[in-house]
DSSP file (Angstrom, degrees, kcal/mol; ACC not computed):
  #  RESIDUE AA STRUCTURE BP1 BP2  ACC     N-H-->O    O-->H-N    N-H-->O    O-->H-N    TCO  KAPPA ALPHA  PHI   PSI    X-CA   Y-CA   Z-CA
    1    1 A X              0   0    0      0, 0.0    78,-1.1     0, 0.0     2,-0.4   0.000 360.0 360.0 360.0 146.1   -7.5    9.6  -26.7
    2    2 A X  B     +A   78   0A   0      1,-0.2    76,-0.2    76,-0.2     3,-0.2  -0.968 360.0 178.3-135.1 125.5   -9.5    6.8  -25.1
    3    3 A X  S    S-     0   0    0     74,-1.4     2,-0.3     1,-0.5    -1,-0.2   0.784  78.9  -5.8 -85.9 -50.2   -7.7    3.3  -24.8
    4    4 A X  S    S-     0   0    0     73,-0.1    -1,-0.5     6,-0.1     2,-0.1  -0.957  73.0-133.2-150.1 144.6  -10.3    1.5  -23.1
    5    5 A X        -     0   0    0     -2,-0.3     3,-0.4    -3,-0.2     2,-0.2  -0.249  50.3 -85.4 -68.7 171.4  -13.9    3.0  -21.6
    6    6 A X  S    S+     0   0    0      1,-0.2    -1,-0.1    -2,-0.1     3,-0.1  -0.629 120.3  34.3 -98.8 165.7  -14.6    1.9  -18.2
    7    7 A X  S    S+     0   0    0     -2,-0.2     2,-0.3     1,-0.1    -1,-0.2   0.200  91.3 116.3  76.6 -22.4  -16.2   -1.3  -18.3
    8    8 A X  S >> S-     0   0    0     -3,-0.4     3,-2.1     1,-0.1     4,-1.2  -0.776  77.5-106.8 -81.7 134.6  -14.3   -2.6  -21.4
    9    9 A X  H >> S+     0   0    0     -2,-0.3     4,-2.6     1,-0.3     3,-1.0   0.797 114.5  51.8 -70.6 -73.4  -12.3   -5.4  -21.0
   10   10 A X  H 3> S+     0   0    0      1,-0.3     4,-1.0     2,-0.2    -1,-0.3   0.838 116.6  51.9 -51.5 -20.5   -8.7   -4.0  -21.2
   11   11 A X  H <4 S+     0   0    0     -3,-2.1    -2,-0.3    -6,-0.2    -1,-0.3   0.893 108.1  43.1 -84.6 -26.8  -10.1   -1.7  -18.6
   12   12 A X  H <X S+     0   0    0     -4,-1.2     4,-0.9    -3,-1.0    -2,-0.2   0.714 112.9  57.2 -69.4 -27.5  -11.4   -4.1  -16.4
   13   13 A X  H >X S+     0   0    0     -4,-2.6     3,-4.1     1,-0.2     4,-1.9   0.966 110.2  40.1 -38.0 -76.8   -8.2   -6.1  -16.9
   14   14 A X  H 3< S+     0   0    0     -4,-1.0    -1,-0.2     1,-0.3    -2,-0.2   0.335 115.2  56.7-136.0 -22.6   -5.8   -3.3  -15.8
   15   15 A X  H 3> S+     0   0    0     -5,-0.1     4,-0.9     3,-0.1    -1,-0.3   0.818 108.2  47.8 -78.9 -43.9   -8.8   -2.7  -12.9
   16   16 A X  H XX S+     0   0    0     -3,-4.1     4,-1.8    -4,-0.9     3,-1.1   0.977 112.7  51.7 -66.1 -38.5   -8.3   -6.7  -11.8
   17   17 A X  H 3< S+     0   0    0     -4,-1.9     5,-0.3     1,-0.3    -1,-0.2   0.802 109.8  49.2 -52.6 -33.8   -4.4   -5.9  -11.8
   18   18 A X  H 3> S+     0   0    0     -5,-0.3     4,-1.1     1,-0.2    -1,-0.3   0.802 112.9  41.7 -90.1 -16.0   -4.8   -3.0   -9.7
   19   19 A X  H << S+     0   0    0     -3,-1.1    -1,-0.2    -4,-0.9    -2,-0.2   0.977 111.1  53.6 -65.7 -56.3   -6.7   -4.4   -7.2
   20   20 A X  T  < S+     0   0    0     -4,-1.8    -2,-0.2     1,-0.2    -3,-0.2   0.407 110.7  52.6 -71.4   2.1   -4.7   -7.9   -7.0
   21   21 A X  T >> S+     0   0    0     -5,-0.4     3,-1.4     2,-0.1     4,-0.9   0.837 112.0  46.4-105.2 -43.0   -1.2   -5.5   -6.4
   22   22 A X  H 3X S+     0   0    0     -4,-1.1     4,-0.6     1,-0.3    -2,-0.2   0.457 107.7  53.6 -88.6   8.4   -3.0   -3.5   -3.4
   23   23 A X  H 34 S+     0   0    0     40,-0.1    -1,-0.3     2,-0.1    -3,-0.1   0.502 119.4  39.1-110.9 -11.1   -4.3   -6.8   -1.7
   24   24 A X  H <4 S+     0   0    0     -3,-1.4    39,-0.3    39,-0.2    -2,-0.2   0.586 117.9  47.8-113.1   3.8   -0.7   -7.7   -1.9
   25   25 A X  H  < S+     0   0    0     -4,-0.9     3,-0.4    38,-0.4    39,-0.2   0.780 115.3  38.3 -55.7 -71.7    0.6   -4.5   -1.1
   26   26 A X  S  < S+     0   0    0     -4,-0.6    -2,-0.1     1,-0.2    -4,-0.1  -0.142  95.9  93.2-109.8  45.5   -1.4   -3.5    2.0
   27   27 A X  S  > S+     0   0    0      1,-0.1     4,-1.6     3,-0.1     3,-0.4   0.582  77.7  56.1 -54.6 -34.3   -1.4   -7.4    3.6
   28   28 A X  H  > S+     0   0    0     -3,-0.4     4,-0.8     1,-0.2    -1,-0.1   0.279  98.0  63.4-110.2  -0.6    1.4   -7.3    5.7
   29   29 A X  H  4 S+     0   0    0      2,-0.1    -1,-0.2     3,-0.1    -3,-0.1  -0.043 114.1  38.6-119.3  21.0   -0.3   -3.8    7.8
   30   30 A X  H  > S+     0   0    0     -3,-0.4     4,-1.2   103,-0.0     3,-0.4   0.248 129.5  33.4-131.1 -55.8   -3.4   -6.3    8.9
   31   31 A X  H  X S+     0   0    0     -4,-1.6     4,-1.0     1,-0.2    -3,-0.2   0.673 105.8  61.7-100.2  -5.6   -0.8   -9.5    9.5
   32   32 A X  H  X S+     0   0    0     -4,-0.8     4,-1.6     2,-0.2    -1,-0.2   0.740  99.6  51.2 -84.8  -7.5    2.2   -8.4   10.6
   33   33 A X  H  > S+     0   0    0     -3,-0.4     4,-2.9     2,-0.2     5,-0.3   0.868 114.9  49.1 -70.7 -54.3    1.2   -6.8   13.8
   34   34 A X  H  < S+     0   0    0     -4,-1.2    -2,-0.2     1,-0.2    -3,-0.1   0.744 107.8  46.7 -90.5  -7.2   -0.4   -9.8   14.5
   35   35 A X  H  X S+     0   0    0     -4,-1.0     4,-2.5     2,-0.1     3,-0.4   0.843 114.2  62.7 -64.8 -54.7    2.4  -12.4   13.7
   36   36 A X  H  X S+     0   0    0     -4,-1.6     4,-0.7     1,-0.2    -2,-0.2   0.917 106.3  31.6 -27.2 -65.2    4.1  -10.0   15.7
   37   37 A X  H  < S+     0   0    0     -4,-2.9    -1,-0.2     2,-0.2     4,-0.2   0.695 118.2  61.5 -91.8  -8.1    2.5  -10.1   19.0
   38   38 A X  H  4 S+     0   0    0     -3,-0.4    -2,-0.2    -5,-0.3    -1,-0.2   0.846 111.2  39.4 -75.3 -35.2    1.7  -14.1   18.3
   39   39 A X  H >< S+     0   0    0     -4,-2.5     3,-2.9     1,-0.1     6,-0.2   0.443  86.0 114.7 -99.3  -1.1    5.2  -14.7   18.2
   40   40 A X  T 3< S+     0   0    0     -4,-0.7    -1,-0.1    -5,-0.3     5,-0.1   0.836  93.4  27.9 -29.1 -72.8    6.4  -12.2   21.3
   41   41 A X  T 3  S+     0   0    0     -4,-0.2    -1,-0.3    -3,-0.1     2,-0.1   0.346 102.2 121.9 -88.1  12.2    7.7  -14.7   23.7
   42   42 A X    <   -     0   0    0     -3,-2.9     4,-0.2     1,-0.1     3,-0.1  -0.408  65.0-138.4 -80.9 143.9    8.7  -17.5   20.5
   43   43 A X  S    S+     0   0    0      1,-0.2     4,-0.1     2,-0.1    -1,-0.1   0.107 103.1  58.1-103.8  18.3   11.9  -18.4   20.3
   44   44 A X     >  +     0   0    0     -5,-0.1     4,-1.8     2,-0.1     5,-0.3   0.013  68.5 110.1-127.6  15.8   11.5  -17.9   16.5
   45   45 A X  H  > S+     0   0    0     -6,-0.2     4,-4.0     2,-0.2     5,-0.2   0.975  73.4  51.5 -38.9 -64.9   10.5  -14.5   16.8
   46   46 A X  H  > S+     0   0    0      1,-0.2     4,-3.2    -4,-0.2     5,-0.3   0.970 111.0  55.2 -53.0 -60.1   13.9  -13.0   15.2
   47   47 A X  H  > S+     0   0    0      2,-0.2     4,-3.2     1,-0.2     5,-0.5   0.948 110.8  41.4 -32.0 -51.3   13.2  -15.6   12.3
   48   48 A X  H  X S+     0   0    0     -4,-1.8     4,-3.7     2,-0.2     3,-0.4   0.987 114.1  54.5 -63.4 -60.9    9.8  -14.2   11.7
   49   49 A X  H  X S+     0   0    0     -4,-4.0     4,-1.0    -5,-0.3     5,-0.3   0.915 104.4  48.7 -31.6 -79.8   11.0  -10.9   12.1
   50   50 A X  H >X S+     0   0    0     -4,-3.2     4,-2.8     1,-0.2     3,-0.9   0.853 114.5  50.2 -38.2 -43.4   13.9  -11.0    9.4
   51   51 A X  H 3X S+     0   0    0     -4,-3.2     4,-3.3    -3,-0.4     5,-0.4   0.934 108.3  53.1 -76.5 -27.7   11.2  -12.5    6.8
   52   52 A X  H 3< S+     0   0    0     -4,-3.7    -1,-0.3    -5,-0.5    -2,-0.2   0.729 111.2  43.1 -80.9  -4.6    9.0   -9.9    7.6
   53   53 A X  H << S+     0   0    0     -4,-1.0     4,-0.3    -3,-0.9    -1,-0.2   0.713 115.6  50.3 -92.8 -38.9   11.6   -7.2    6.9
   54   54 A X  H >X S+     0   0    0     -4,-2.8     4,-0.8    -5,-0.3     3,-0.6   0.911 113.4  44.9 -60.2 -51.0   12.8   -8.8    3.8
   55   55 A X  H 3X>S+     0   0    0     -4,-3.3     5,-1.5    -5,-0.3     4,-1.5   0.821  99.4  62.9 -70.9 -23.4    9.8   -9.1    2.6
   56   56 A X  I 34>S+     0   0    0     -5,-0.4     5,-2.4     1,-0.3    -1,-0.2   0.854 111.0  42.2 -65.9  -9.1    8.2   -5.8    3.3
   57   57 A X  I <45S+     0   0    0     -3,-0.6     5,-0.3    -4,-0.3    -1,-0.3   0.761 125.0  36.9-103.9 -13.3   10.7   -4.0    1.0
   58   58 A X  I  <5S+     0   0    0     -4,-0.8    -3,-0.2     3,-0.1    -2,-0.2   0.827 131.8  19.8-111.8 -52.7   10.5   -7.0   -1.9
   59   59 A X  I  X5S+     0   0    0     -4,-1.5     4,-2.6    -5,-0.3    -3,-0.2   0.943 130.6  37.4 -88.8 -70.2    6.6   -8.1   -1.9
   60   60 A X  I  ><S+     0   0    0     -5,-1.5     4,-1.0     1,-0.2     3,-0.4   0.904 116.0  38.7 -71.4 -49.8    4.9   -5.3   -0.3
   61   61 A X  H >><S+     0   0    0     -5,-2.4     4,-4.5     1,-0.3     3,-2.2   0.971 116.3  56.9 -54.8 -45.1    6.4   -1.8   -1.3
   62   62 A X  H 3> S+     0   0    0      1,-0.3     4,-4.1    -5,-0.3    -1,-0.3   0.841 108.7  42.5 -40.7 -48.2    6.7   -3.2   -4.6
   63   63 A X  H 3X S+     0   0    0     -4,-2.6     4,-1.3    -3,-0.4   -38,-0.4   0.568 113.5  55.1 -76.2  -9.8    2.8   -4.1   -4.9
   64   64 A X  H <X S+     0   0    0     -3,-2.2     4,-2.1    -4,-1.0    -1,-0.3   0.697 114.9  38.5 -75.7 -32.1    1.9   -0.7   -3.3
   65   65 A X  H  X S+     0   0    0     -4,-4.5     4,-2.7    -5,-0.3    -2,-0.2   0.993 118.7  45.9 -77.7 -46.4    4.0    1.1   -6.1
   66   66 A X  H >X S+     0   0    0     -4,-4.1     3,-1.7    -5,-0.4     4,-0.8   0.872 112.0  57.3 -46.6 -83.5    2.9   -1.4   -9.0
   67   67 A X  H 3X S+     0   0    0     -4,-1.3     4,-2.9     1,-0.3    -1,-0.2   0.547 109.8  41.4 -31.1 -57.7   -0.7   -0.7   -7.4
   68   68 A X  H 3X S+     0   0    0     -4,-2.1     4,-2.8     1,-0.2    -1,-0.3   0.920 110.4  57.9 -71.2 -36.0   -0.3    3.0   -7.9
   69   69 A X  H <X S+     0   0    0     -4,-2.7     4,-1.6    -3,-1.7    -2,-0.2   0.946 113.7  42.9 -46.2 -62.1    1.3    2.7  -11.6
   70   70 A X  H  X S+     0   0    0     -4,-0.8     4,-1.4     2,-0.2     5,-0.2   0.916 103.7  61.0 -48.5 -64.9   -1.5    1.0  -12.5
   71   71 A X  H >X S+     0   0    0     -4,-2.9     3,-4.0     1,-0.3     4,-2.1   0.925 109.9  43.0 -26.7 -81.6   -4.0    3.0  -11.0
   72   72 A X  H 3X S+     0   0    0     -4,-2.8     4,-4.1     1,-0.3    -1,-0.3   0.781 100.4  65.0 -26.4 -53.1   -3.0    5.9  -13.0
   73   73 A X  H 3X S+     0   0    0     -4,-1.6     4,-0.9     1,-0.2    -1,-0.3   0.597 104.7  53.4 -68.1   1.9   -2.7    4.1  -15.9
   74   74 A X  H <X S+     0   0    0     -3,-4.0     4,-0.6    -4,-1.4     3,-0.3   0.915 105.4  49.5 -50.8 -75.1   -6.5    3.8  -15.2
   75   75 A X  H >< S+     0   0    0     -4,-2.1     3,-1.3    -5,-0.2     7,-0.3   0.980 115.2  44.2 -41.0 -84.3   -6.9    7.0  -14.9
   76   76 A X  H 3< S+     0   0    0     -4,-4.1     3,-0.3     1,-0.3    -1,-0.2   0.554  93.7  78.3 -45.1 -20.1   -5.0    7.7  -18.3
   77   77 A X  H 3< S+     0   0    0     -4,-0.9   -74,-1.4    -3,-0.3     2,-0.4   0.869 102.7  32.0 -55.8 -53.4   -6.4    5.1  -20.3
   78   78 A X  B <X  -A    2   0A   0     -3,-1.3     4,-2.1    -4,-0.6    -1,-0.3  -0.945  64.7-167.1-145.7  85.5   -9.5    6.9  -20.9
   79   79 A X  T  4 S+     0   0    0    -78,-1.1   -77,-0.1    -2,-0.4    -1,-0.1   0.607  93.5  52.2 -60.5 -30.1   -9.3   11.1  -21.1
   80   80 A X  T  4 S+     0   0    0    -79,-0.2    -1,-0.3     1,-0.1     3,-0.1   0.917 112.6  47.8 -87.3 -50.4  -13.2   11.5  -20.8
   81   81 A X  T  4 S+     0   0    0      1,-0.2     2,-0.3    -6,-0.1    -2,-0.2   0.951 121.6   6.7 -37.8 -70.2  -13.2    9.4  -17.8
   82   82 A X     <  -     0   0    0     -4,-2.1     2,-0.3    -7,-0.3    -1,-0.2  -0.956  54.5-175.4-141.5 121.6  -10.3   10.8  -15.5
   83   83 A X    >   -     0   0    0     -2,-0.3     3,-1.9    -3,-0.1     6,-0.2  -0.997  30.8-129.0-133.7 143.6   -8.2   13.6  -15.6
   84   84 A X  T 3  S+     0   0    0     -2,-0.3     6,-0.1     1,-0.2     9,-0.1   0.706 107.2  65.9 -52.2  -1.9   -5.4   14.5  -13.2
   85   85 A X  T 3  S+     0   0    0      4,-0.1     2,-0.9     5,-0.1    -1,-0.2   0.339  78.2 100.6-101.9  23.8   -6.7   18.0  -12.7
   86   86 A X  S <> S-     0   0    0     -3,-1.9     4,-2.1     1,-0.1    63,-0.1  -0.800  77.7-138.8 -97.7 118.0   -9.8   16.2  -10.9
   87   87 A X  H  > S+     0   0    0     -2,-0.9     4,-3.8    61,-0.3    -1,-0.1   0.790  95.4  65.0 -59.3 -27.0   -8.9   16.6   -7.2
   88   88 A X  H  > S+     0   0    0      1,-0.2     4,-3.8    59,-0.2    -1,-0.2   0.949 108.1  41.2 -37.7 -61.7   -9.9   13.3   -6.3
   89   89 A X  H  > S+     0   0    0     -6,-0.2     4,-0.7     1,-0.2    -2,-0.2   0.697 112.4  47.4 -73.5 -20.3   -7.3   12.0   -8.3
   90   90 A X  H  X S+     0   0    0     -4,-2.1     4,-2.2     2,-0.2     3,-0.4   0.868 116.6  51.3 -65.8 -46.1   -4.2   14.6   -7.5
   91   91 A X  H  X S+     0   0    0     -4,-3.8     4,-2.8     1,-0.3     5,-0.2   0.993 115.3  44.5 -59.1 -53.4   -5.4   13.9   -3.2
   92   92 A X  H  X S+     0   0    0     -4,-3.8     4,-1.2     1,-0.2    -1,-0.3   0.769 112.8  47.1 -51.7 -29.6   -5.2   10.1   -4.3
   93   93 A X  H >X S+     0   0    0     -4,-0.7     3,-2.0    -3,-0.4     4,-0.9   0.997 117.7  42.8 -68.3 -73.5   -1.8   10.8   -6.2
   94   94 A X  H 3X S+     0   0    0     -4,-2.2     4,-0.6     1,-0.3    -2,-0.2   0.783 114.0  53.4 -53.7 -36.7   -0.5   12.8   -2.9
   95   95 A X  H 3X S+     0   0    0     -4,-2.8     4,-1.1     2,-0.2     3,-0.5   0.830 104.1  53.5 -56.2 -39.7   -2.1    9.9   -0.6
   96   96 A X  H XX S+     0   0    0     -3,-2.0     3,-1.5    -4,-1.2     4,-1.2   0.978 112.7  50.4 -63.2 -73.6    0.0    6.9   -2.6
   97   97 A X  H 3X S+     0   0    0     -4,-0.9     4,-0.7     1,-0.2    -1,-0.3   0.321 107.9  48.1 -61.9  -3.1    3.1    9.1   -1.8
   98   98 A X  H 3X S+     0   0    0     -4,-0.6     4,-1.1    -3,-0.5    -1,-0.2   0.630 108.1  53.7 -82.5 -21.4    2.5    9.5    1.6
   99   99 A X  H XX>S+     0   0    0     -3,-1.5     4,-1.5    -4,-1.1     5,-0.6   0.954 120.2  35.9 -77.3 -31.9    1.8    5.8    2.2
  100  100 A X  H >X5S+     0   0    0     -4,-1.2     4,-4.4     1,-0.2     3,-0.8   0.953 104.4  60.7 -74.8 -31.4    5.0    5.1    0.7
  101  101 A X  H 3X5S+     0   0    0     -4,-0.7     4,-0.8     1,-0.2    -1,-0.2   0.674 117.3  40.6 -58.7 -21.5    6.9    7.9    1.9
  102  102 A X  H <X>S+     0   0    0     -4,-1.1     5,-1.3    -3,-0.5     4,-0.7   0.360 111.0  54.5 -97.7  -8.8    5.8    6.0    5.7
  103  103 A X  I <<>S+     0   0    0     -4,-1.5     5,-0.5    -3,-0.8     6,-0.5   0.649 119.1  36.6 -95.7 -42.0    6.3    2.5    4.7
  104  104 A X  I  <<S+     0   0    0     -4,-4.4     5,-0.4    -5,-0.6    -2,-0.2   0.938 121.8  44.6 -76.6 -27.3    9.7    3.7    3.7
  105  105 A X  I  <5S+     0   0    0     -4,-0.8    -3,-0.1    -5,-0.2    -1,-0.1   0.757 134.8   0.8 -10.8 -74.7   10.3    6.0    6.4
  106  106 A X  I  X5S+     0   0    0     -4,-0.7     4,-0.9     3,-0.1    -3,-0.2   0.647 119.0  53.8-119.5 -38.9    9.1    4.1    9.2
  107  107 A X  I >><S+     0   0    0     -5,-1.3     4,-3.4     2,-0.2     3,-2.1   0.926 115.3  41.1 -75.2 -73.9    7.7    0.2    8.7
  108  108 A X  H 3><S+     0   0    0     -5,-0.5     4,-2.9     1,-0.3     5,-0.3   0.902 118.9  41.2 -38.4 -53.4   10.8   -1.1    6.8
  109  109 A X  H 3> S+     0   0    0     -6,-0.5     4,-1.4    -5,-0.4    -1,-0.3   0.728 122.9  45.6 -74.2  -2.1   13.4    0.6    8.8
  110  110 A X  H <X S+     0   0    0     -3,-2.1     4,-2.6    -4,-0.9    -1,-0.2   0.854 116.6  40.0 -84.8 -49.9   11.3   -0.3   11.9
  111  111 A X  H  X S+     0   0    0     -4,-3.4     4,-1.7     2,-0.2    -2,-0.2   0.801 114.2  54.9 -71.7 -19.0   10.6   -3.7   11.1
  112  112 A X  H  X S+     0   0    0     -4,-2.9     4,-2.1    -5,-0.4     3,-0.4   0.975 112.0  51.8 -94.2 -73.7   14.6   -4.0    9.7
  113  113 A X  H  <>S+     0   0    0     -4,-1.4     5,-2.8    -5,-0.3    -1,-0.2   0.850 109.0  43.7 -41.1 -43.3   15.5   -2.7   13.3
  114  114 A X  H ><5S+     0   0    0     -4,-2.6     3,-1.5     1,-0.2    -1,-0.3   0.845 106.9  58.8 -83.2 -17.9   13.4   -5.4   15.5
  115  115 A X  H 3<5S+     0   0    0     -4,-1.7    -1,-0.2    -3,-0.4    -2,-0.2   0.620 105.0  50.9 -89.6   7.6   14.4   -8.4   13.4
  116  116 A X  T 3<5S-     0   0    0     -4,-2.1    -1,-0.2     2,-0.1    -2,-0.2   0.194 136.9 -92.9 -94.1  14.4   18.2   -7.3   14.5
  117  117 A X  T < 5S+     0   0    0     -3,-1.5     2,-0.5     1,-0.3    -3,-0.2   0.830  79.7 136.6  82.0  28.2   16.6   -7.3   18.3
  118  118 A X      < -     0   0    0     -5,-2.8    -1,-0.3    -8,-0.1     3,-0.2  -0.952  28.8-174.1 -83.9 129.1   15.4   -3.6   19.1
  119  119 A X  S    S+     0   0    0     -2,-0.5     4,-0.2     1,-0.2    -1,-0.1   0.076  76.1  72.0-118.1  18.7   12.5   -4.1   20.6
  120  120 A X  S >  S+     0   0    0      2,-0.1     3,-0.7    -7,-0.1     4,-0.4   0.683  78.3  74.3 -64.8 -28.1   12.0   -0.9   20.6
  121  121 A X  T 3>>S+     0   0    0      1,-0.4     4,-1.4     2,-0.2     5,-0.5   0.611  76.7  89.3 -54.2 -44.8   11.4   -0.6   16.8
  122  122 A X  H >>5S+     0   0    0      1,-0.3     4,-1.4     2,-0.2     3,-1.1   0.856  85.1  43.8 -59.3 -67.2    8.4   -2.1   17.7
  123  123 A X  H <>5S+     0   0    0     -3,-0.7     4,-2.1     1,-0.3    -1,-0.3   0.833 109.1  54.6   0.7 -71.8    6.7    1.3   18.3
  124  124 A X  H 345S+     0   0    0     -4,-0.4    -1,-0.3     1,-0.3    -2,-0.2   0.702 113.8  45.5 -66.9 -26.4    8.0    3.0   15.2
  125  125 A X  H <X5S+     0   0    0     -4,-1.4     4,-3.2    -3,-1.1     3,-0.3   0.711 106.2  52.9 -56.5 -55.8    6.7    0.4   13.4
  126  126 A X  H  X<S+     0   0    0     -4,-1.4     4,-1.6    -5,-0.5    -2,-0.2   0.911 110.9  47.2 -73.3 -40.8    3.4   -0.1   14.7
  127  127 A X  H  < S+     0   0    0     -4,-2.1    -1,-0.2     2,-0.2    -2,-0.2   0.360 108.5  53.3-104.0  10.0    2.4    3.4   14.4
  128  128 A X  H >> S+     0   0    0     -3,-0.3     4,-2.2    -4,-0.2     3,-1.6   0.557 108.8  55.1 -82.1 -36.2    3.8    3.6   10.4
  129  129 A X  H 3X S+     0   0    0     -4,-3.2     4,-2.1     1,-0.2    -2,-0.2   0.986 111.6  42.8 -53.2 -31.4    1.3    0.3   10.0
  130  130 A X  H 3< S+     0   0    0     -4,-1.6    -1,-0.2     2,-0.2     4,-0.1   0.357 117.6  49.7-100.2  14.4   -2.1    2.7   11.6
  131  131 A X  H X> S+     0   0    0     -3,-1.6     4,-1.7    -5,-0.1     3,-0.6   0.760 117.1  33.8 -96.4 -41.1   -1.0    5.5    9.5
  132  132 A X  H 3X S+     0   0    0     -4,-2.2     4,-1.7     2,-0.2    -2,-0.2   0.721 119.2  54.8 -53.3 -26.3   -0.6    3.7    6.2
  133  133 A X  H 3< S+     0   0    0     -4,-2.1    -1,-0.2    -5,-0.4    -3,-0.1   0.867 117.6  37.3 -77.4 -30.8   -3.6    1.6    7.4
  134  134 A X  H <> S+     0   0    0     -3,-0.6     4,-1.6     1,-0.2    -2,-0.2   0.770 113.9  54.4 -67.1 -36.4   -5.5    5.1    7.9
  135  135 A X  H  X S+     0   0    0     -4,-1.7     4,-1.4     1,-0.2    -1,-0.2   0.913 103.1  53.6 -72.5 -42.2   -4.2    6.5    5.1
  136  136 A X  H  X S+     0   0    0     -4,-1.7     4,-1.9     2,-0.3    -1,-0.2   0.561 101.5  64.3 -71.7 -16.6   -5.4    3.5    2.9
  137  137 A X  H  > S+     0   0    0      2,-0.2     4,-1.4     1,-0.1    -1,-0.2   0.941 104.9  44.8 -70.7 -35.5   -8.8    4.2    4.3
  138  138 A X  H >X S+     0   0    0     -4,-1.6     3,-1.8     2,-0.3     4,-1.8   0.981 106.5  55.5 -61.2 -70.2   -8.7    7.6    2.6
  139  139 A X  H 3X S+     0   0    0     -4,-1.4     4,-1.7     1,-0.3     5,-0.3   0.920 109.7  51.5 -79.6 -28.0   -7.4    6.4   -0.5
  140  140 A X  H 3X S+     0   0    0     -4,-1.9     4,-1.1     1,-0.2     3,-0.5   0.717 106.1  51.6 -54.3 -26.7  -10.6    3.9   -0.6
  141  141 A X  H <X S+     0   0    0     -3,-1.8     4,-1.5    -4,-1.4     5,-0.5   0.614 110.5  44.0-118.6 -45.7  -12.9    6.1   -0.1
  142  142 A X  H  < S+     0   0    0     -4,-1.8     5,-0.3    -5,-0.2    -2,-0.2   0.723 114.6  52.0 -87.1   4.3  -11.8    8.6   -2.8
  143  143 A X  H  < S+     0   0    0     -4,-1.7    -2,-0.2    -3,-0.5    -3,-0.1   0.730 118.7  41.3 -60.9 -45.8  -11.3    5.5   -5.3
  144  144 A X  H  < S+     0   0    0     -4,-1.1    -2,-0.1    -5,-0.3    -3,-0.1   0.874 132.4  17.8 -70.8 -46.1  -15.0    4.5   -4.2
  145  145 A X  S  < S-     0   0    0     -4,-1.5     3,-0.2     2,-0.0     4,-0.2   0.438  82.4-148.2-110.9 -17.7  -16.9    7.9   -4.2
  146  146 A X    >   -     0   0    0     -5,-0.5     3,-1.1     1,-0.2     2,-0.3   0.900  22.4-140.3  22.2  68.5  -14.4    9.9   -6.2
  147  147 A X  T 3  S+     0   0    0     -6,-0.4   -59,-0.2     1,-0.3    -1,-0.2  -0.247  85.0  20.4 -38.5  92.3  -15.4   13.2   -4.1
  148  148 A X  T 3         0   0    0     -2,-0.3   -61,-0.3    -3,-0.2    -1,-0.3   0.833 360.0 360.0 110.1   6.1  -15.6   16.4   -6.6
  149  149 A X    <         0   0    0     -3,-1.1    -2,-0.1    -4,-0.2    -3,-0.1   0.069 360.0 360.0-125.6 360.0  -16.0   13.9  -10.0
């Protein structure tokens, strides 16, 4: 069944959507490191901290999960296009769930930990942001080149 071709409006719609949820999704893994280390010796550090822990579970996972619902429904829209048994699209399925499975894992409860004053957390944190930031390279690159299509 084909809902929209690619190129067709409702597909380009549902293309803008998915873009505008992963530019609000994967934001906070470019700027919170570096709000982070701007604010180090601020005596509104803890502040910054807390919004940025609040937020990451309310703004960002959401728009990384929205991002991938969409995506799919991309995919599904159009049976000639894209089918899940296309490997591109099963790695990208497995990729989504690893970036979340590490934003939940490790950035929230990391970031949740330094805005209560571990500053240790700061570690665990920083190295869930450069795997989801790595990870996210990967899933561009099989969005772009669809590897195997």
């Amino acid at each position: 069944m084909i809902l929209a071709a690619p190129g067709d409006t409702p597909y380009n719609v549902m293309l803008l959507l998915h873009i505008l949820a992963l530019i609000v999704g994967f934001s906070p893994a470019f700027v919170h490191p570096i709000l982070s280390r701007q604010m180090a010796d601020s005596s509104d550090r803890s502040a910054l901290l807390r919004f940025m822990a609040a937020n990451s579970m309310r703004i960002y996972s959401s728009g990384i999960i929205v991002a991938g619902l969409i995506g799919f429904g991309i995919a599904g829209m159009s049976d000639e296009a894209y089918k899940m048994s296309q490997a591109w699209l099963a790695i990208a399925f497995v990729v989504w769930v690893a970036i979340l499975g590490v934003m939940h894992a490790m950035v929230i409860p990391g970031e949740k930990a330094m805005a209560n004053g571990d500053r240790a957390a700061e570690s665990k944190a920083t190295l869930g942001v450069t795997i989801i930031t790595v990870l996210m390279i990967v899933e561009l690159y099989l969005m772009i080149f669809k590897p195997g299509l």
